[in-house]
C-alpha positions, 0 to 999 in steps of 0.5 A: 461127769464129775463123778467119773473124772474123780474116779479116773483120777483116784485111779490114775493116782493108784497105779502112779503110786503102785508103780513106785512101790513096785519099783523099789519092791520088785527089781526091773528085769533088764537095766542094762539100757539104764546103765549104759545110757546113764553115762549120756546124761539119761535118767531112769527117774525112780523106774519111770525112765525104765526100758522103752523109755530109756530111749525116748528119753535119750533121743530128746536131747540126742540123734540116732546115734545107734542102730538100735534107737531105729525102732523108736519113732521121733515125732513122740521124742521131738513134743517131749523136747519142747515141753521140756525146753518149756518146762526146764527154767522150772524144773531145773532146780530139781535136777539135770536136764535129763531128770527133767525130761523124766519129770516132763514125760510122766507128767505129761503122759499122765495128764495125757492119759486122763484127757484120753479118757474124756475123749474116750467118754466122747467118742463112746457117746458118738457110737453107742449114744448112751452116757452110761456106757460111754462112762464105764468104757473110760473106766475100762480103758483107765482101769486096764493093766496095760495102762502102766505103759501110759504111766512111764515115759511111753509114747501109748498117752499121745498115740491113744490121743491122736488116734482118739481125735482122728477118730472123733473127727471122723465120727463128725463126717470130717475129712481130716481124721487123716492129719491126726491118723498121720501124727499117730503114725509119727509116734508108732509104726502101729499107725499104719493100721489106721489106713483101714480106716480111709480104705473102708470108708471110702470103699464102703462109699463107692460101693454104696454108691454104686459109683467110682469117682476120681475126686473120691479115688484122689481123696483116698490116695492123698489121704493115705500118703499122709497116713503112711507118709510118717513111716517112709519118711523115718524108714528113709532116714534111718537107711540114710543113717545105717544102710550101705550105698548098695542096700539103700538102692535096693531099698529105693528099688523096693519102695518105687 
C-alpha cells in the first residue's frame, strides 16, 4: 500500500507541475470568462481557476447572478465556501480572498483526488478481490489524461468521491449508498445516472424473489427522490431566478 501511494503522489505531483508549465507555454484557448470576471474579484490563479472553474470560483462568494452560471451546481461552490472561510485566516497573507478560493480548491481537489484513489483501491478489492488489480485500477484512474480536471478547481475530485463512498456502501449490502448518490448529484447533473443503481437492485430483488413488496417499492421510491432530489431543487431555483410567471408554470405543469 505504501508503494502505490507513493506512485500516486509522484504522479499526482507530475501532472501538477505539467499543468503549470503548460499554462505559461500554451496560452488558454478562451479567457474571455477570466477577463470578465476578473473585475468581481475572481482569480484565474496561474491557470488553475481557468474556464469551468472560473464560475465555481465566483459562485463562492457570489449568487446566481447570470443566467449562465445556471449550468453549474451549488453544493460543490458552498464545501469550496467553507474551506475557504476555514482557511482564509492563513491564507490570507498571500493574497484576496478570491486568490485564496483558488489556493483552497487546488488544494483541496488534489488531495481529494488522492483519497479517491484509496477508495478506488477499496472499492476494487470488494469487486474483483485481488489486491493486485485493485492497485493497478488506482494507477489507472490516476494516471488518465482526463485527471487535469481533478487538478484545477473542477467539481470531478468531490463527484468521484461521493460516488466512490456510495458505492462502497452499496457493496457492504447498506442502504444508504443513496445519501452519497444524492451529494453526487448536488455536484453535477451526471448524478442522475447513479438512479440506475437503486433501479437495478431493487428490480433484480424483486425478480429474484419472484415477489413485489410495498416496503421494497417504498424503499425504491424514497431512495430515488433523494437521488433526483438535488437536480429538481436547483431546476426550481433557477426558473425562480430566470423564468417569466408563464414559463414557471409550464414548467410546474411538466414536473407535476
Amino acid at each position: 500500500m505504501k508503494a502505490v501511494t507513493r506512485q500516486i503522489l509522484i504522479i499526482r505531483l507530475g501532472f501538477f507541475l505539467l499543468h503549470v508549465v503548460t499554462n505559461y507555454v500554451i496560452p488558454p484557448y478562451d479567457t474571455s470568462a477570466a477577463e470578465t470576471l476578473s473585475s468581481e474579484g475572481v482569480s484565474s490563479g496561474f491557470g488553475f481557476g481557468n474556464w469551468d472553474a472560473i464560475y465555481y470560483n465566483y459562485l463562492v462568494s457570489h449568487d446566481y447572478n447570470y443566467e449562465r452560471f445556471g449550468a453549474f451546481f451549488p453544493v460543490y461552490p458552498a464545501i469550496l465556501r467553507f474551506l475557504t472561510e476555514v482557511l482564509y485566516p492563513i491564507l490570507g497573507y498571500v493574497g484576496n480572498f478570491g486568490t485564496c478560493v483558488v489556493i483552497t480548491s487546488t488544494l483541496i481537489n488534489n488531495i481529494m483526488f488522492v483519497v479517491n484513489a484509496h477508495l478506488v483501491i477499496t472499492l476494487s478489492k470488494l469487486v474483483m478481490i485481488s489486491e493486485e488489480r485493485s492497485n493497478h485500477a488506482a494507477l489507472l484512474y490516476v494516471i488518465n489524461p482526463a485527471s487535469v480536471f481533478f487538478t484545477v478547481g473542477y467539481t470531478e475530485s468531490f463527484f468521484a468521491f461521493f460516488v466512490l463512498v456510495g458505492l462502497i456502501i452499496r457493496e457492504k449490502d447498506s442502504m444508504w449508498y443513496f445519501v452519497f448518490f444524492s451529494l453526487a448529484t448536488g455536484v453535477r447533473s451526471n448524478g442522475l445516472t447513479l438512479a440506475g443503481f437503486i433501479l437495478y437492485d431493487h428490480l433484480t430483488f424483486m425478480m429474484k424473489s419472484g415477489q413485489v413488496l410495498l416496503v421494497n417499492v417504498i424503499c425504491m421510491a424514497i431512495q430515488l427522490i433523494f437521488t433526483v432530489l438535488p437536480f429538481m431543487m436547483f431546476q426550481n431555483r433557477i426558473a425562480s431566478l430566470y423564468c417569466s410567471e408563464d414559463i414557471k408554470r409550464m414548467y410546474s405543469v411538466s414536473i407535476l
